[in-house]
Backbone bond lengths (Angstrom), bond angles and torsions (degrees), N, CA, C in turn:
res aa  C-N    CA-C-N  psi(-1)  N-CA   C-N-CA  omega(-1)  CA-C   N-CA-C  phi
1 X - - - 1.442 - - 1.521 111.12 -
2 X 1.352 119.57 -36.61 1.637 129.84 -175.77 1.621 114.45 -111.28
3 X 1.593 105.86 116.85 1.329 111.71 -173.23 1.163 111.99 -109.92
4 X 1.486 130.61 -177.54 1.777 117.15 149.96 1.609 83.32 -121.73
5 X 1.435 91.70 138.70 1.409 105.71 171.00 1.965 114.43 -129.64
6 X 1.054 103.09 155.87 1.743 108.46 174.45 1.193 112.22 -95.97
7 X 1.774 139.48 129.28 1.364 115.20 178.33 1.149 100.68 -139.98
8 X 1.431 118.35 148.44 1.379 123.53 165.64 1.501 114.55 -75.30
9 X 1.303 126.30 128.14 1.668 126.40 -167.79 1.908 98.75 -118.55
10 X 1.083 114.09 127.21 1.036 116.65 174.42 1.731 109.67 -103.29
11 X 1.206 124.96 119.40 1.403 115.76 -155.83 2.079 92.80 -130.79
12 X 1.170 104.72 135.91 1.665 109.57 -166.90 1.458 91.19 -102.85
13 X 1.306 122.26 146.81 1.476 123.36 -174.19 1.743 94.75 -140.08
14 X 1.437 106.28 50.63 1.618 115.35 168.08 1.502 95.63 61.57
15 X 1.165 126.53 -60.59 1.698 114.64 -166.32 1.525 113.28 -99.81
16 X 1.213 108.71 -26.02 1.777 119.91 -162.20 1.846 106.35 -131.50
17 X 1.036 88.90 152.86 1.599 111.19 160.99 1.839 115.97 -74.06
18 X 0.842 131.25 109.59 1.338 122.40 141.16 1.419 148.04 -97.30
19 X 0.889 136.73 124.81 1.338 137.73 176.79 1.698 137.70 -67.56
20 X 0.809 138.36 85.51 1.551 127.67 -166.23 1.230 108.95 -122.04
21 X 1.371 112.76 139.72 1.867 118.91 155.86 1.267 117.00 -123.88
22 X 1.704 94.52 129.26 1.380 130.52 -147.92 1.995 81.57 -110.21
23 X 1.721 122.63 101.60 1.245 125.20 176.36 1.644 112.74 -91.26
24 X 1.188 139.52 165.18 1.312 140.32 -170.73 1.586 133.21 34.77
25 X 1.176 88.46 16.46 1.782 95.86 177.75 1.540 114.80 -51.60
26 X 1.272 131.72 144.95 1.252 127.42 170.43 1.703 109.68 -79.82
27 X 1.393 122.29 147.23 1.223 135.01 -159.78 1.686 96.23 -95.62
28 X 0.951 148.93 116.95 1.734 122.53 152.45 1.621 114.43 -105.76
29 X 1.380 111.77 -163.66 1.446 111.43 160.90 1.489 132.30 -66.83
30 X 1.123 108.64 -15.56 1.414 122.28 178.01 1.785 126.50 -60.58
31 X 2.155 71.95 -43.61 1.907 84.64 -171.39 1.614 112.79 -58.12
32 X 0.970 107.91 133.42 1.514 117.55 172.81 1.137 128.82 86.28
33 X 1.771 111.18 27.08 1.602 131.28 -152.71 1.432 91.60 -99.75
34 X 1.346 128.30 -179.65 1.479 133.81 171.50 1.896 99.53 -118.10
35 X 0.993 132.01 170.15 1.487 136.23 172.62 1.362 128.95 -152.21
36 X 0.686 117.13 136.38 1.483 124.05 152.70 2.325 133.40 -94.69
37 X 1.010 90.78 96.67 1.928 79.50 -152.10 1.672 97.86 -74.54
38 X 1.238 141.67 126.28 1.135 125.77 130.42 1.503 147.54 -124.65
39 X 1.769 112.07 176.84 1.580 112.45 -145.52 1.800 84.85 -117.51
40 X 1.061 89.64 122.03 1.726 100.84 163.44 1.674 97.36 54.25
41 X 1.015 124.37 44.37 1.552 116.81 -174.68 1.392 119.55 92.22
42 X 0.869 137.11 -43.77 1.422 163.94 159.19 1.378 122.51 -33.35
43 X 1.513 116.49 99.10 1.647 103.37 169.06 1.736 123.15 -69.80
44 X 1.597 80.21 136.17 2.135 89.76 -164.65 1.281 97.35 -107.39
45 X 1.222 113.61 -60.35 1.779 114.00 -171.43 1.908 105.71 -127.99
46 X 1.633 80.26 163.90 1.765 90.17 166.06 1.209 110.37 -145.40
47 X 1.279 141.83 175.44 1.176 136.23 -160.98 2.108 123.31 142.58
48 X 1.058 100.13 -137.03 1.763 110.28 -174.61 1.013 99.39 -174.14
49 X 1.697 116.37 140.97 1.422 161.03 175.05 2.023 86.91 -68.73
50 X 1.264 100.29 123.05 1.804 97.45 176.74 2.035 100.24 -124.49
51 X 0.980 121.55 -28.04 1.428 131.02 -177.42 1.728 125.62 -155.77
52 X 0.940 129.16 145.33 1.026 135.35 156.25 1.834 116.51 -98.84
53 X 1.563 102.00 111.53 1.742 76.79 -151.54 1.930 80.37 -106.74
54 X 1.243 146.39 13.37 1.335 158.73 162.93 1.310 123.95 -146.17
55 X 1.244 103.58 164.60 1.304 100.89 177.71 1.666 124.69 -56.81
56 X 1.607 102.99 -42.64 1.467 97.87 170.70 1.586 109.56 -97.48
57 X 1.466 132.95 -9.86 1.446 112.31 -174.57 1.403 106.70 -121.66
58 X 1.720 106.93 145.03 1.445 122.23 -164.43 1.549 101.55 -112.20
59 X 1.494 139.88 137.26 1.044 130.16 -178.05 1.727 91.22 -102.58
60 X 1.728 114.18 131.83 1.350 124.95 175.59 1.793 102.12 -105.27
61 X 1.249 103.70 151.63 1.878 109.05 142.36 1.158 108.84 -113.24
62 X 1.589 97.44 129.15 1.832 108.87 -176.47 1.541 91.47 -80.41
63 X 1.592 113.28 161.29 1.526 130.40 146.50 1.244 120.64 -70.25
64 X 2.037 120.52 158.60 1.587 95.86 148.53 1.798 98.81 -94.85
65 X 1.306 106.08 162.91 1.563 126.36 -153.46 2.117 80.76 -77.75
66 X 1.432 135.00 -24.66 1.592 99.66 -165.28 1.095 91.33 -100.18
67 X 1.780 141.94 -11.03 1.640 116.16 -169.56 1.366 87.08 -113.25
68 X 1.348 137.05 -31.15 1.614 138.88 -154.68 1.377 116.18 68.14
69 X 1.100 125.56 43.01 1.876 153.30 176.39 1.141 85.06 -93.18
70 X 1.302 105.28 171.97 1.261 149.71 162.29 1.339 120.46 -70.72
71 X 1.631 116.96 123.76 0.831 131.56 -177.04 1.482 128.65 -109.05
72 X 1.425 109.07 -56.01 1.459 116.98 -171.78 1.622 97.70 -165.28
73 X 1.374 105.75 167.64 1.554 104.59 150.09 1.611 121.34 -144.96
74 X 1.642 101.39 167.10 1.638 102.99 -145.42 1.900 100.78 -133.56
75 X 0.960 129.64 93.85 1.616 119.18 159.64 2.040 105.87 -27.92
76 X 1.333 103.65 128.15 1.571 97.66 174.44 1.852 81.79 -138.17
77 X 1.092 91.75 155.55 2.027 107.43 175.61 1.877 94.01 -97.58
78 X 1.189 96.20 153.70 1.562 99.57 -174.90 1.486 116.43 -71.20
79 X 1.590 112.42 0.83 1.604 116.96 -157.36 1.733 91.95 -98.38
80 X 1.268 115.09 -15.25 1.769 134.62 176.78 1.877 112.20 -73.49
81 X 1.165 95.15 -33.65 1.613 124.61 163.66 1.313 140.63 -64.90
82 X 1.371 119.29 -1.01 1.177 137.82 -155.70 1.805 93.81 -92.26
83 X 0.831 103.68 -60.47 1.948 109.50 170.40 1.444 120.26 -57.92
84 X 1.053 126.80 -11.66 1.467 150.36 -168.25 1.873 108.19 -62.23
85 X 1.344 113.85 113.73 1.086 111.61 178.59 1.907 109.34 -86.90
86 X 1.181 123.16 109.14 1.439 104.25 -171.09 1.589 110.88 -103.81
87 X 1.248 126.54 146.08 1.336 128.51 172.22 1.304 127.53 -149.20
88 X 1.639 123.02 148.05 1.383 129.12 -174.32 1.729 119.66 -26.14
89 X 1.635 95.47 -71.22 1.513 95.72 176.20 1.201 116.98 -136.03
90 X 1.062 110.99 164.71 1.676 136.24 179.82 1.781 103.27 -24.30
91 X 1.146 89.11 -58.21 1.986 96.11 -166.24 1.501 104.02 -92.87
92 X 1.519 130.22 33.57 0.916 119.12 176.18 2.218 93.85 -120.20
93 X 1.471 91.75 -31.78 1.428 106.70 -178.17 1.576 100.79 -79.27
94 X 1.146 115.41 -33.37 1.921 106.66 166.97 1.631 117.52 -65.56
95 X 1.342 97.28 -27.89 1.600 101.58 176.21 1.422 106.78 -71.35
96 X 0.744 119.46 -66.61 1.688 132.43 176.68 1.546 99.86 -50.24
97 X 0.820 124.49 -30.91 2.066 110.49 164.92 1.477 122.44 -75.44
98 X 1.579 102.50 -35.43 1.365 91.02 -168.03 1.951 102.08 -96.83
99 X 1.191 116.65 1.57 1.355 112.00 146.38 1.621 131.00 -89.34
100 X 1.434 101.23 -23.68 1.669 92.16 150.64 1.828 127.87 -88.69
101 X 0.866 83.45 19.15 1.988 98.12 177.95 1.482 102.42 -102.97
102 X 1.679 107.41 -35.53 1.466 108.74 176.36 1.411 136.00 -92.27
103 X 1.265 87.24 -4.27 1.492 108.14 159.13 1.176 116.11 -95.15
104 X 1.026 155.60 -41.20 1.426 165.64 155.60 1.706 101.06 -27.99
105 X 1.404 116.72 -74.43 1.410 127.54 160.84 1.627 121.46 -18.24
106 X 1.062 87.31 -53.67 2.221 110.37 -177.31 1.565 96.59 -62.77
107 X 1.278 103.36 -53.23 1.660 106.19 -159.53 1.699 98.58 -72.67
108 X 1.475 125.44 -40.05 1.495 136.12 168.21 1.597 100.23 -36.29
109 X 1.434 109.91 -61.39 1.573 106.57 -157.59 1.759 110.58 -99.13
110 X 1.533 115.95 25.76 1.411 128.90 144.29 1.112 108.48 -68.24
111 X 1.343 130.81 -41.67 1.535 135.89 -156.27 1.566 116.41 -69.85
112 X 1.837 104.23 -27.71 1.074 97.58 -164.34 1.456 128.36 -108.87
């Protein structure tokens, strides 16, 4: 289950590219997951699991929510994670949004 792995991290700093290598990181199941995060019910972020750089904190890259690019990236502790929808790939976690977006919608226009 626990590896050390080497990874190349590509990290966006709003204007520039940077480059970094991140050596002996521990590997878990997480790394390389797709997500959906949400707060009180609520979808907050989307994105991918890129490192586990401690035992409790995981470094993510968020998406933006209309193309699913790359956005930013964020240290989160795993206890922030607990609501966290995680999945294989990219287009399986877009599927799973835009049917919970369409359900959400349905349930909106019961109300009215």
């Amino acid at each position: 289950m626990w590896g050390v792995a080497s990874k190349e991290i590509k990290v966006l700093d709003y204007k520039e590219r940077v480059q970094v290598i991140v050596v002996g990181i521990c590997k878990s199941v997480l790394v390389d997951k797709y997500f959906i995060s949400l707060e009180g019910g609520k979808l907050c972020w989307q994105g991918r699991v890129i490192a586990q750089v401690s035992n409790e904190l995981y470094l993510i890259e968020t998406f933006d929510w209309l193309e699913s690019q790359p956005f930013d990236m964020r240290l989160v502790s795993i206890g922030g994670m607990a609501d966290w929808r995680f999945y294989d790939s990219q287009e399986t976690m877009v599927d799973h949004f835009r049917r919970y977006e369409k359900q959400a919608s349905e349930m909106m226009s019961y109300g009215d």
